[in-house]
Each structure stands twice: as C-alpha cells, then as structure tokens.
Backbone of each chain as nested JSON, in Angstrom:
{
  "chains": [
    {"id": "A", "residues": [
      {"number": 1, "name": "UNK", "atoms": {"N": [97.671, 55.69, 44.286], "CA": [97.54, 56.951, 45.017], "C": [96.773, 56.66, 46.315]}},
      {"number": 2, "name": "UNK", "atoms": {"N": [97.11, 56.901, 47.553], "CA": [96.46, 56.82, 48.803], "C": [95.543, 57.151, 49.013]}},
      {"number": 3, "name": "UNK", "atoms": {"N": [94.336, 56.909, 49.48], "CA": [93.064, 57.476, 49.879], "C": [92.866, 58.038, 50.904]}},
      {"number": 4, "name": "UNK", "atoms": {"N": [93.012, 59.769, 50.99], "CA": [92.844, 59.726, 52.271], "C": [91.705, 60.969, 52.857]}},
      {"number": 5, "name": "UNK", "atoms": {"N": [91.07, 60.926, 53.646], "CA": [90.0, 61.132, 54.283], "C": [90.112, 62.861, 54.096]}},
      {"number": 6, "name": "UNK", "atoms": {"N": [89.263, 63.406, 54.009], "CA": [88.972, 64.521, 53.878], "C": [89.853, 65.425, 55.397]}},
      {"number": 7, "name": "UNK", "atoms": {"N": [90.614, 66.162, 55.091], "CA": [91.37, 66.815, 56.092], "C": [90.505, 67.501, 57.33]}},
      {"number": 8, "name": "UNK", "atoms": {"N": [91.302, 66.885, 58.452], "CA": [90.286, 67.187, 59.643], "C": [91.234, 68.624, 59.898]}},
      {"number": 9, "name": "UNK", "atoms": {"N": [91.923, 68.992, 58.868], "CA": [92.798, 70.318, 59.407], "C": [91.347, 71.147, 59.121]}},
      {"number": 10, "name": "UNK", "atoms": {"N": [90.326, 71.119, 57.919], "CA": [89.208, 71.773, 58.247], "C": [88.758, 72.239, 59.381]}},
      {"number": 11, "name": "UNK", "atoms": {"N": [88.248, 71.145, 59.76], "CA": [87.489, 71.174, 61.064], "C": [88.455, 72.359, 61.879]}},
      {"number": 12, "name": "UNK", "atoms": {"N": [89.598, 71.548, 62.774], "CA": [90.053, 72.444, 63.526], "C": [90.216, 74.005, 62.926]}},
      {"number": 13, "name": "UNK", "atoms": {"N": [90.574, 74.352, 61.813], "CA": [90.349, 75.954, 61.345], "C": [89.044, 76.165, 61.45]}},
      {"number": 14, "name": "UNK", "atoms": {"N": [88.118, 75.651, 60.98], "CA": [86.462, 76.308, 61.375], "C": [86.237, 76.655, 62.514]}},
      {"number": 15, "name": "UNK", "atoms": {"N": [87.187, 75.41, 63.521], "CA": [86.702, 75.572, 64.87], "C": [87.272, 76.654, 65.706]}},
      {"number": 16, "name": "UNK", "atoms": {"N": [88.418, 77.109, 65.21], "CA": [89.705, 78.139, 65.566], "C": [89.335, 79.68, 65.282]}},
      {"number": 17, "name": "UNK", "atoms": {"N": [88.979, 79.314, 63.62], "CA": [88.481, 80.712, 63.141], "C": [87.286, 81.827, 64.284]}},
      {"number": 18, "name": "UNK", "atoms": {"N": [86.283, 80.032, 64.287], "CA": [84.575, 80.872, 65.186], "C": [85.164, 81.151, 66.639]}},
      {"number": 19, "name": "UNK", "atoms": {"N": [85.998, 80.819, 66.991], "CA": [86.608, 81.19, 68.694], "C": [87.355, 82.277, 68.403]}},
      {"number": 20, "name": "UNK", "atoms": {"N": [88.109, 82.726, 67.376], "CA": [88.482, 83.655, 67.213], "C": [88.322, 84.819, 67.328]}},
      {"number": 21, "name": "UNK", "atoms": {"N": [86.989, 84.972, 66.318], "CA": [86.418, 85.385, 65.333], "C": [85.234, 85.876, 66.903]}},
      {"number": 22, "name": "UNK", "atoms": {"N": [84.682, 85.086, 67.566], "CA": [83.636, 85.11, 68.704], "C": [84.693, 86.504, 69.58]}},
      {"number": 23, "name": "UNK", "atoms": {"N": [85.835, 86.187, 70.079], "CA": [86.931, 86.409, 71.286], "C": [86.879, 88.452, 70.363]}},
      {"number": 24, "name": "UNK", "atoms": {"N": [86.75, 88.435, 69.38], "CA": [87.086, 89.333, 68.904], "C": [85.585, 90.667, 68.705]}},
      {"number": 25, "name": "UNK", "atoms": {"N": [84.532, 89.525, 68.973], "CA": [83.013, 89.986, 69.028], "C": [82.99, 90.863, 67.262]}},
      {"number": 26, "name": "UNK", "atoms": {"N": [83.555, 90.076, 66.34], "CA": [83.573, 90.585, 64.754], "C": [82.473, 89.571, 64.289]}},
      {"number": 27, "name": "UNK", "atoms": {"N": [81.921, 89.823, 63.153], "CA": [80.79, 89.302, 62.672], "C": [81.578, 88.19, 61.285]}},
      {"number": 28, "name": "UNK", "atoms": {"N": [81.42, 87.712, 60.96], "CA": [82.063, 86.855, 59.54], "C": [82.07, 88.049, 58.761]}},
      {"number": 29, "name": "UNK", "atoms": {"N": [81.634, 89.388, 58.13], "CA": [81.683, 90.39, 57.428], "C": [82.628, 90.809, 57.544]}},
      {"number": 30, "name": "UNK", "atoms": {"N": [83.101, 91.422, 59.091], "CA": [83.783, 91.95, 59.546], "C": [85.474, 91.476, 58.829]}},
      {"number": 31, "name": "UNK", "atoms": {"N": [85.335, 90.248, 59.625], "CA": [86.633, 89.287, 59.069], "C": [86.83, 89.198, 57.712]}},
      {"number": 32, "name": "UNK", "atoms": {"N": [85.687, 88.858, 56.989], "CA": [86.244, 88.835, 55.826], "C": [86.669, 90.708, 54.955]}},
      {"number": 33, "name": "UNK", "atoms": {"N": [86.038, 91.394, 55.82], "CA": [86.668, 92.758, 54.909], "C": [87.979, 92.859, 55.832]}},
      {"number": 34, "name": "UNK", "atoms": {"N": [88.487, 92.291, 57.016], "CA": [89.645, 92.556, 57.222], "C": [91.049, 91.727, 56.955]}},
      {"number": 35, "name": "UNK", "atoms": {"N": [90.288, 90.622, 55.717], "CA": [91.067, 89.932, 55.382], "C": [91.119, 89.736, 53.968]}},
      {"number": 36, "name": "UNK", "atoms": {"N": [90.022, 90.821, 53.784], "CA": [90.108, 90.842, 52.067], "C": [89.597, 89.902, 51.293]}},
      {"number": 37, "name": "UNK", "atoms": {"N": [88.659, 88.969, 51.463], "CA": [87.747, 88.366, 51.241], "C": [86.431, 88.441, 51.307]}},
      {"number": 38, "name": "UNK", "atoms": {"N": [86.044, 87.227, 50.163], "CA": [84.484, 87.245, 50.153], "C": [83.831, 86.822, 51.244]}},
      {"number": 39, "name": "UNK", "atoms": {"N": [82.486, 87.299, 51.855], "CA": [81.946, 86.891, 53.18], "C": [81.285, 85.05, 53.276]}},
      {"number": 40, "name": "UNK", "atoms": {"N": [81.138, 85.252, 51.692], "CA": [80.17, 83.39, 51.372], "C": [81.941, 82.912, 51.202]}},
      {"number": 41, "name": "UNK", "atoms": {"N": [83.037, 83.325, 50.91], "CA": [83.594, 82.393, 51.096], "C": [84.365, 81.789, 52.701]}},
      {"number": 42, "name": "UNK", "atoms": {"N": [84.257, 82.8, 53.082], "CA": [84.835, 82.499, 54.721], "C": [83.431, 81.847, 55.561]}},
      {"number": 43, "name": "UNK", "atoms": {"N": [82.38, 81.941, 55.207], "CA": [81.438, 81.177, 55.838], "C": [81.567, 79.705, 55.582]}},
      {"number": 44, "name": "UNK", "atoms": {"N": [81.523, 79.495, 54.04], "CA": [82.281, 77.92, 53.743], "C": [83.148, 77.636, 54.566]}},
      {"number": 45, "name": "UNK", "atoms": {"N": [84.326, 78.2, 54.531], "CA": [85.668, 78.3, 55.595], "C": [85.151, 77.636, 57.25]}},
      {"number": 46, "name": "UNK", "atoms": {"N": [84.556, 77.906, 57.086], "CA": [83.774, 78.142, 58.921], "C": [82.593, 76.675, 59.235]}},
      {"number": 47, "name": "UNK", "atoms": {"N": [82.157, 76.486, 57.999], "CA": [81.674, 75.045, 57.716], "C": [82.001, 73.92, 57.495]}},
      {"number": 48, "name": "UNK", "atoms": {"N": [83.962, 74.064, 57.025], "CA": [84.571, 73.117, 56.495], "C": [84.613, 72.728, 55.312]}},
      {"number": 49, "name": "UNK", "atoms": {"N": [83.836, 73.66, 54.355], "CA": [83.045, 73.25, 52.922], "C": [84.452, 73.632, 52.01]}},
      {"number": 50, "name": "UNK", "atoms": {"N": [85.47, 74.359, 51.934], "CA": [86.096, 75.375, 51.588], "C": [87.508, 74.393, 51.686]}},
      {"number": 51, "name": "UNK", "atoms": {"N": [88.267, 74.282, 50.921], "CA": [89.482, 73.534, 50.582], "C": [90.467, 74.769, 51.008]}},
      {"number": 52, "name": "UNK", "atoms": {"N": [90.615, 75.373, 51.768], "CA": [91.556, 76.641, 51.657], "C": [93.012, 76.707, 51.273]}},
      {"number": 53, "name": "UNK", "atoms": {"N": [93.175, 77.438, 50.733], "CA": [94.821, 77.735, 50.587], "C": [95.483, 78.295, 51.423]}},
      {"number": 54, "name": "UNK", "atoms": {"N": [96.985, 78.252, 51.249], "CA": [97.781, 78.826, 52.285], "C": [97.734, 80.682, 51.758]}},
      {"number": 55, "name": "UNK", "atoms": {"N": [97.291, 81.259, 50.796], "CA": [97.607, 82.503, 50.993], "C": [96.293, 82.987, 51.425]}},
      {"number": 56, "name": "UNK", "atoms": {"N": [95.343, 82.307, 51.428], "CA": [94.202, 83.173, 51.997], "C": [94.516, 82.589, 53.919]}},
      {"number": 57, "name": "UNK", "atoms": {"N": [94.744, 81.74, 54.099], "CA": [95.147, 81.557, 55.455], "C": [95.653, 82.323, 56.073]}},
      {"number": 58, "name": "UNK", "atoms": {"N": [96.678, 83.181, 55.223], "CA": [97.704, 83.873, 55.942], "C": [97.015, 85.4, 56.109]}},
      {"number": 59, "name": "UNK", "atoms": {"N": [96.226, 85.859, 54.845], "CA": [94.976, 86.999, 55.025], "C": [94.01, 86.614, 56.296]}},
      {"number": 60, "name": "UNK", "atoms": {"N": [93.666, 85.411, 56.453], "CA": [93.403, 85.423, 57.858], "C": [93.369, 85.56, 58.932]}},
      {"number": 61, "name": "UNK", "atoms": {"N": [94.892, 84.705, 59.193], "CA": [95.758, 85.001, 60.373], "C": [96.519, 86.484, 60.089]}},
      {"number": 62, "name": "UNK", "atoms": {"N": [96.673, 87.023, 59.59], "CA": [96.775, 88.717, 59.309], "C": [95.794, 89.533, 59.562]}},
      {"number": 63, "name": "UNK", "atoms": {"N": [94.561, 89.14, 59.68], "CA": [93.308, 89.946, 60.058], "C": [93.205, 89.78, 61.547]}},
      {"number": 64, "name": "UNK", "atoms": {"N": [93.117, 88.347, 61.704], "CA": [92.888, 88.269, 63.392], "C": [94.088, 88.516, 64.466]}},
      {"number": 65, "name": "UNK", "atoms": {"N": [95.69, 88.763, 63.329], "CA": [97.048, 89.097, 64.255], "C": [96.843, 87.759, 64.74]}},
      {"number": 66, "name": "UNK", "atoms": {"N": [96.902, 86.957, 64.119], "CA": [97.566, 85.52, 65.024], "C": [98.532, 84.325, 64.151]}},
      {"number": 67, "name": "UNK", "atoms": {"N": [99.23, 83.757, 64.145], "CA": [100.067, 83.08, 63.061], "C": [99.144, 82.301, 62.696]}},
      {"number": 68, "name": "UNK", "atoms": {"N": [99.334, 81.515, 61.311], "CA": [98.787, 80.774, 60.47], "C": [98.989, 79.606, 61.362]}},
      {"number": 69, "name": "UNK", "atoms": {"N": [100.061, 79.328, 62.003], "CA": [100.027, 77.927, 62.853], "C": [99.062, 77.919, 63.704]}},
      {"number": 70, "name": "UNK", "atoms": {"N": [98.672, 79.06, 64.63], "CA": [97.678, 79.309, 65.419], "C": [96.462, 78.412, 65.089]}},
      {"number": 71, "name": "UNK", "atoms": {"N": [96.229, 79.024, 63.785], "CA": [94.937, 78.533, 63.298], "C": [94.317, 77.059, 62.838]}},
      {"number": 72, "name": "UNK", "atoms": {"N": [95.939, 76.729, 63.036], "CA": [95.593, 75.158, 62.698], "C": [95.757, 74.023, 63.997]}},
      {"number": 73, "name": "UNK", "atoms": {"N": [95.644, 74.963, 64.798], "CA": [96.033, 73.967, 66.415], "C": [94.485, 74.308, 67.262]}},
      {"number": 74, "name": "UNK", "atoms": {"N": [94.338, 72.617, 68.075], "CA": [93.085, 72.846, 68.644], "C": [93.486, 72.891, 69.799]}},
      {"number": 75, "name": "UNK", "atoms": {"N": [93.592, 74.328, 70.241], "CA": [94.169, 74.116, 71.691], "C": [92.752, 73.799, 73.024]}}
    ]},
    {"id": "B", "residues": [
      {"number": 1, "name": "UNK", "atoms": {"N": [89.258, 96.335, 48.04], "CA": [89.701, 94.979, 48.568], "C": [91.441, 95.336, 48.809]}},
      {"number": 2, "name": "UNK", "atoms": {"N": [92.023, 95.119, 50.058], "CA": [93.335, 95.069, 50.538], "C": [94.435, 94.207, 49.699]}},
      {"number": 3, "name": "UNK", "atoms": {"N": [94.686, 94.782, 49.285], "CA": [96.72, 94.268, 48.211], "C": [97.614, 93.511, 49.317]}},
      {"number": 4, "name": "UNK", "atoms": {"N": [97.545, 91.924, 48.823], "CA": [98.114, 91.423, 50.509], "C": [99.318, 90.657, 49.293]}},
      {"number": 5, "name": "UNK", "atoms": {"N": [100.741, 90.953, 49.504], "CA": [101.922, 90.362, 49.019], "C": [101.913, 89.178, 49.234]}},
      {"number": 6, "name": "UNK", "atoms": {"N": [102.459, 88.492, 48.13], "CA": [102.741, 86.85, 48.012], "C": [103.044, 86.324, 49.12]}},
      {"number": 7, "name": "UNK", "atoms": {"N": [102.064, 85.069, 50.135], "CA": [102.083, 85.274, 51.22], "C": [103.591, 84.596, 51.648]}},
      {"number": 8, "name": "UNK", "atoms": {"N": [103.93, 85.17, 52.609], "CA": [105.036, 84.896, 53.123], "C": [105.246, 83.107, 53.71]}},
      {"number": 9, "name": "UNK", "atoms": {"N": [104.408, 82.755, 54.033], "CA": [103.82, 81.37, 54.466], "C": [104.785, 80.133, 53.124]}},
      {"number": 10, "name": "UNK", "atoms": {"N": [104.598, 80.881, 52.093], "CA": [104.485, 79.931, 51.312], "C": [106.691, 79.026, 51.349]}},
      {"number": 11, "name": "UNK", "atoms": {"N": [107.515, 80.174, 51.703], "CA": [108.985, 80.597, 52.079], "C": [108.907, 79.491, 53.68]}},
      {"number": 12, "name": "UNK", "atoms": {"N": [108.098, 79.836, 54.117], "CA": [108.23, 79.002, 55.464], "C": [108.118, 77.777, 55.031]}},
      {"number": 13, "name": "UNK", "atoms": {"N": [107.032, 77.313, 54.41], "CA": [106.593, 75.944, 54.406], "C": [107.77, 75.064, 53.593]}},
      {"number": 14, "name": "UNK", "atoms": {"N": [108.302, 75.761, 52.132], "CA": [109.088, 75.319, 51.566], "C": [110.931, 75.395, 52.567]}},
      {"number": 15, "name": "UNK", "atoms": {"N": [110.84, 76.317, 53.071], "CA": [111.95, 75.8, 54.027], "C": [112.193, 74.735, 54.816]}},
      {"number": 16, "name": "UNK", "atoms": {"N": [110.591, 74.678, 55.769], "CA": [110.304, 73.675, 56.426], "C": [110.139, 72.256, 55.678]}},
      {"number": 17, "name": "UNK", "atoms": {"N": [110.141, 71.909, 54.868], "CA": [109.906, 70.901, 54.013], "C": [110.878, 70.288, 53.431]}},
      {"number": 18, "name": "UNK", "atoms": {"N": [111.796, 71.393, 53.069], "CA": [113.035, 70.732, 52.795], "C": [114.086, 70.099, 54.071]}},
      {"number": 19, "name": "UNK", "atoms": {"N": [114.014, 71.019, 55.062], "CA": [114.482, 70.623, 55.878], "C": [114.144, 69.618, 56.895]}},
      {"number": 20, "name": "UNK", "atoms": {"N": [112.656, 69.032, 57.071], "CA": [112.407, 67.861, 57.457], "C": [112.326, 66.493, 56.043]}},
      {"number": 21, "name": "UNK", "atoms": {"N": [112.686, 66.901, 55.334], "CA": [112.881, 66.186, 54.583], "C": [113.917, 65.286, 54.494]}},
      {"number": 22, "name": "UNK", "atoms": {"N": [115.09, 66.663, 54.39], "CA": [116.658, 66.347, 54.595], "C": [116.586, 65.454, 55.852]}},
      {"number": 23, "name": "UNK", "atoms": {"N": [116.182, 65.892, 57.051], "CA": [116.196, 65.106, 58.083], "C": [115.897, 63.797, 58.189]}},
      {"number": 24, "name": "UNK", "atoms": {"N": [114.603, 63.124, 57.386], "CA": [114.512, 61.64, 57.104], "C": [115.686, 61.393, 55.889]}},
      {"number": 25, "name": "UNK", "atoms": {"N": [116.275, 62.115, 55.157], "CA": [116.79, 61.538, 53.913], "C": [115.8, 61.067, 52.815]}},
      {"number": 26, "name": "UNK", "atoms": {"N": [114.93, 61.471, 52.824], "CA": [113.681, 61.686, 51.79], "C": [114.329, 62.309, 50.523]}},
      {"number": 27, "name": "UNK", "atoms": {"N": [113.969, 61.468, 49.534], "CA": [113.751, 62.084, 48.221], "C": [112.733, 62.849, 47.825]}},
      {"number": 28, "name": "UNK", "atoms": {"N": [112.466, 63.951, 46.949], "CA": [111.024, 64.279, 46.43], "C": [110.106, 63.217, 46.368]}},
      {"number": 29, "name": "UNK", "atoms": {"N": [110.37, 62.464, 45.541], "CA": [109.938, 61.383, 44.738], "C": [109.756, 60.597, 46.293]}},
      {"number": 30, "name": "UNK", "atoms": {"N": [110.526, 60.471, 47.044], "CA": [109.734, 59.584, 48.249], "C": [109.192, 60.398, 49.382]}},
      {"number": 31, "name": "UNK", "atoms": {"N": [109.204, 61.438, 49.285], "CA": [108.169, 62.517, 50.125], "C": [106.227, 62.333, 49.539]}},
      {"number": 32, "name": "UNK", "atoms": {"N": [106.897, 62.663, 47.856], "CA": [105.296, 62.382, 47.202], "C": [104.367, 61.849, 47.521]}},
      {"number": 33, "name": "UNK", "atoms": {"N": [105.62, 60.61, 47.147], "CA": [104.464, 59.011, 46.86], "C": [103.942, 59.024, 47.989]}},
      {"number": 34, "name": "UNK", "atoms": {"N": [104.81, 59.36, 49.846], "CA": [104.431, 59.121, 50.797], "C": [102.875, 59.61, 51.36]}},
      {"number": 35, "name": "UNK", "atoms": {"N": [103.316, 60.881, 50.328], "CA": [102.056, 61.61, 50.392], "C": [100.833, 61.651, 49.67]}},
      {"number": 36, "name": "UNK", "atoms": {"N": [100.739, 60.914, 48.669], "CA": [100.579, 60.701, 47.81], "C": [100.083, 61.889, 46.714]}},
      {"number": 37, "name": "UNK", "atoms": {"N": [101.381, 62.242, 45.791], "CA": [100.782, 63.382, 45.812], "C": [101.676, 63.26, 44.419]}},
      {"number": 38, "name": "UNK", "atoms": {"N": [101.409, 64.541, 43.488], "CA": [102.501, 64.376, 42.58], "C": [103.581, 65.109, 42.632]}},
      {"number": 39, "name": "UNK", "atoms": {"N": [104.903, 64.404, 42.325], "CA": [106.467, 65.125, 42.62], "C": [106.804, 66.513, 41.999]}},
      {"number": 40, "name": "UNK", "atoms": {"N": [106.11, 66.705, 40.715], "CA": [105.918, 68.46, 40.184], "C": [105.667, 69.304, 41.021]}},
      {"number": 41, "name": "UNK", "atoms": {"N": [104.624, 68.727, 41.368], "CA": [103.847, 69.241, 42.335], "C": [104.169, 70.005, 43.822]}},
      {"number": 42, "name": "UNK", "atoms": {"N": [105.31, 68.781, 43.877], "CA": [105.502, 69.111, 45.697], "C": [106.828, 69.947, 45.406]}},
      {"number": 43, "name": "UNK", "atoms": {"N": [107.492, 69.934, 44.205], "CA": [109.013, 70.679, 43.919], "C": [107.847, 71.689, 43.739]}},
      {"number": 44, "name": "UNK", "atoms": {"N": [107.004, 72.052, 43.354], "CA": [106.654, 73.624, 43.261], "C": [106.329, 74.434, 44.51]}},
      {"number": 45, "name": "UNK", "atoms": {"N": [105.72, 73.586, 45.578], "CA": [105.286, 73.517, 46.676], "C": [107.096, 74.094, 47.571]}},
      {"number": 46, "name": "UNK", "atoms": {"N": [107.63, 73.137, 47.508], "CA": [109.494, 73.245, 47.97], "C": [110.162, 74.529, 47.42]}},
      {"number": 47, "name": "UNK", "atoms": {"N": [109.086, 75.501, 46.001], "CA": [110.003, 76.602, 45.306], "C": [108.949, 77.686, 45.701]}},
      {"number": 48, "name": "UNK", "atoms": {"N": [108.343, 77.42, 46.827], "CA": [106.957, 78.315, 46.881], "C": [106.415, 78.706, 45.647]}},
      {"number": 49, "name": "UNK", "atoms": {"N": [106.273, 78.387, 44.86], "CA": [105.253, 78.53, 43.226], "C": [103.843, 78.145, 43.702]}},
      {"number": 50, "name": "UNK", "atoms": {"N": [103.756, 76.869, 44.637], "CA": [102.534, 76.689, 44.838], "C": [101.617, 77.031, 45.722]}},
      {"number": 51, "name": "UNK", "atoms": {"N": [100.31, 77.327, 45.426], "CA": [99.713, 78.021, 46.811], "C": [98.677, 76.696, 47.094]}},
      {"number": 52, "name": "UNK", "atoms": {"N": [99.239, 75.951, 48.045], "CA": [99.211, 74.657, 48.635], "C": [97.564, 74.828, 49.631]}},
      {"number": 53, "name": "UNK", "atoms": {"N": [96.836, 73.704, 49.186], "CA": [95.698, 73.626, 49.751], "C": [95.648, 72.955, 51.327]}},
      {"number": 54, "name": "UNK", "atoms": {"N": [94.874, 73.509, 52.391], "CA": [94.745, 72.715, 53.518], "C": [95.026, 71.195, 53.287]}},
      {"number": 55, "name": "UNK", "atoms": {"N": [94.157, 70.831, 52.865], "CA": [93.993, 69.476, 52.338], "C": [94.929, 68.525, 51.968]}},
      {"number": 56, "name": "UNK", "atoms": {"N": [96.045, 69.532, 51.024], "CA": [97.781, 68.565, 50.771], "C": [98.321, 69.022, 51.824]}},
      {"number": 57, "name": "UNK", "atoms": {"N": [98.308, 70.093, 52.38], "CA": [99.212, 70.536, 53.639], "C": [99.164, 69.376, 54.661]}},
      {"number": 58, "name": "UNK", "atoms": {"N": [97.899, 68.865, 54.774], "CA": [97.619, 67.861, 55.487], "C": [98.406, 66.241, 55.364]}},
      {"number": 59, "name": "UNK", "atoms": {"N": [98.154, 66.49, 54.102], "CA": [98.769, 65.011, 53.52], "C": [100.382, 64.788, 53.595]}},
      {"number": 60, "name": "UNK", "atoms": {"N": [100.922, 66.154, 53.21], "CA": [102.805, 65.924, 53.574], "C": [102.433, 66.075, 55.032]}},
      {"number": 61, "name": "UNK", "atoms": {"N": [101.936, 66.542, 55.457], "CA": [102.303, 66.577, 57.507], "C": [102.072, 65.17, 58.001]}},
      {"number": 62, "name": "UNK", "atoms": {"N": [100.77, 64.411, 57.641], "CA": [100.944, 63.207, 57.893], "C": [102.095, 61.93, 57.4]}},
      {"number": 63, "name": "UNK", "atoms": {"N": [102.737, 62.516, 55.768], "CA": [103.812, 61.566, 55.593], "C": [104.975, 61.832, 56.621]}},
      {"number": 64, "name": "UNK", "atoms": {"N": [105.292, 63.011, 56.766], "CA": [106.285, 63.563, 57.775], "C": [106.245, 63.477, 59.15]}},
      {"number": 65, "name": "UNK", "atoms": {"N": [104.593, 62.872, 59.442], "CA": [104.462, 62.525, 61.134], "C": [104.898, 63.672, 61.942]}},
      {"number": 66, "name": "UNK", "atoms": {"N": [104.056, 65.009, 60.937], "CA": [104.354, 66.539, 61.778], "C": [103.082, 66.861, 61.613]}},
      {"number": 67, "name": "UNK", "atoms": {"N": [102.838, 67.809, 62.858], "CA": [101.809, 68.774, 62.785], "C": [101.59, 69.313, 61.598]}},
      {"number": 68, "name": "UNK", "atoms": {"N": [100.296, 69.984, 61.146], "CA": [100.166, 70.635, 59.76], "C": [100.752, 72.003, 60.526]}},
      {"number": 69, "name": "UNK", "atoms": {"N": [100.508, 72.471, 61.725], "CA": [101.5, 73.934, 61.969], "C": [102.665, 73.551, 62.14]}},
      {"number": 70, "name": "UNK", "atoms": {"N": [103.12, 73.073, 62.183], "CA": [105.049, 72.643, 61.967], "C": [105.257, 73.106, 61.359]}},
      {"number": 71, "name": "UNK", "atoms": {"N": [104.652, 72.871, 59.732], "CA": [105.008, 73.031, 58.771], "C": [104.889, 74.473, 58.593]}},
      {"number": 72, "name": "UNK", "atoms": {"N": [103.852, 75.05, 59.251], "CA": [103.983, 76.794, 58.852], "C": [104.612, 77.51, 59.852]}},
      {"number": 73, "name": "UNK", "atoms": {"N": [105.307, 76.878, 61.399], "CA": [106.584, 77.15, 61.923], "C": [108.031, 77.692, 61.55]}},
      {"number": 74, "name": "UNK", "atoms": {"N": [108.433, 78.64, 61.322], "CA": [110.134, 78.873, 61.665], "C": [110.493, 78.63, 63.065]}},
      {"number": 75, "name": "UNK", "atoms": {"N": [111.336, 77.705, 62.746], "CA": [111.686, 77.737, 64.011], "C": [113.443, 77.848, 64.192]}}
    ]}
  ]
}
C-alpha cells in the first residue's frame, strides 16, 4: 500500500474556507449554522485537523454559494 | 439543524471517475492499487455509496494526474 503524505487538499480548504468565510465578514458560527454543522467541527476544518468528507463539503460550498471545486483550488 | 439531500457531489465524482478512467483504460483494480486504495472501496466510491474523504479524493486525483476539483467538475 503506498505511503502517502497527509493531503495538502487540507491545507488549501482551510485556506479557501478562512478567505471565504473573512470576504463574507461571517464568524465560523455563522458558517457552520449555515451549513448545518458543528462549530468545533468546522474549526478543525479550518486547522486542517478534520479528514472531511465530500457531503459535508458540499454543505459548505452550499452555505458560502460557491462549488465544492472552488474550495479546493488555491487561487 | 438543515435536512441537506444526499450530496449531489457524490454523482459527479463517480461520473468523473469513470470517465477518466475509461480514458486511461484503467481497470478498478488498476485505478486502486494506483491509488492505493481498496477496489470495494473505490466501486462504491464509482456507485456514489461512498462518502469519500478529502484525503482519498486526494489519492485517486494524484493516480489520475488530475486536480482534486476535476474530480468534483461536470464538465
């Protein structure tokens, strides 16, 4: 089985989410009640701590109106 | 807490997957291993059953030498 390094797709979503998340002047509370989540878990999210799945991704990018691809590109 | 339907994401990715798949001529079984990942696994992933972690999302995008948003692309 390959060894491979802890996904830097983290990073860039932490980093995507807080520019987002900033652009939108919402608090991590905010986001997470508009995405239907827990607030300690989208803070993990935001730390990189958080293995995320694709359906809470998409509660994401559904809260902030931006595609799930969005969120994974460091523009 | 907001009622968010089976995310739609999951139809994209398995489209997208098969169809860059088809495109190398990839087997499951040689998508997996590439990925290293297990072949149950990634056919559940291909039948949207699975709600696929950043982390493997990562790992087929790198066997596939695609963006991890490719993969959540229609295009």
């Amino acid at each position: 089985m390959k060894r491979v390094p802890l996904s830097p797709l983290r990073a860039i979503l932490a980093r995507q989410l807080r520019l987002l998340r900033a652009e939108r002047g919402w608090s991590q509370e905010r986001l997470a009640a508009e995405a239907g989540l827990n607030r300690t878990y989208l803070s993990a999210v935001e730390r990189s701590e958080q293995n995320i799945s694709i359906d809470n991704l998409y509660r994401i990018a559904q809260a902030l109106d931006v595609s799930a691809a969005r969120l994974l590109t460091d523009l």
